[in-house]
C-alpha angles and dihedrals in degrees: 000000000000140000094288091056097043085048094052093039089054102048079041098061089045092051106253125141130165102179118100132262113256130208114257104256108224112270116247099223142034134197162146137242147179132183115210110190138163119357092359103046111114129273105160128075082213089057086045094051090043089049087052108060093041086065097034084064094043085050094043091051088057090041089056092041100050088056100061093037090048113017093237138108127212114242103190138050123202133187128199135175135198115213137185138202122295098186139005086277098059134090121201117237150141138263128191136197127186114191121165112263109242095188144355100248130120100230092050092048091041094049090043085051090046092044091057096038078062103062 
């Protein structure tokens, strides 16, 4: 890797560091999650509606406060879930799903969240 980086691995691991602190720069998403597993993972489209707008208004409440805090307003939702094996011949995995964001309001991102649960 060279002398440089010997040089810069080894003042790191002693905690020395010369360059100067930067500013956080603004993250570009924000979001809300919650795992459900063993006796308390969803099996009920009704759980799932209820769980969704619990975390639509969670999202939406980021989402209000990050515009006054930051003068922006998130254009695109995306959903994603996490899902594991029912049965010997399932694999768990992950699907995903980005739509625009038409307006900050629970229902709409709760019913956006539902449609594409649905699928």
């Amino acid at each position: 890797l060279g002398q440089q980086t010997a040089s810069w691995v080894w003042r790191m691991c002693r905690g020395l560091d010369d360059d100067p602190v930067k500013e956080r720069e603004l993250p570009k998403s924000c979001g809300c999650g919650k795992t459900f597993r063993g006796v308390n993972q969803i099996t009920t489209l009704k759980a799932a509606q209820h769980w969704l707008q619990e975390l639509g208004s969670e999202l939406v409440e980021r989402l209000d406060e990050d515009r006054e805090s930051n003068a922006r307003v998130a254009r695109l939702l995306t959903s994603t879930l996490h899902f594991s094996s029912t049965s010997s011949s399932t694999k768990p995995g992950r699907i995903s799903h980005s739509e625009p964001l038409h307006k900050h309001d629970v229902d709409h991102v709760a019913s956006r969240a539902f449609a594409f649960l649905r699928k």
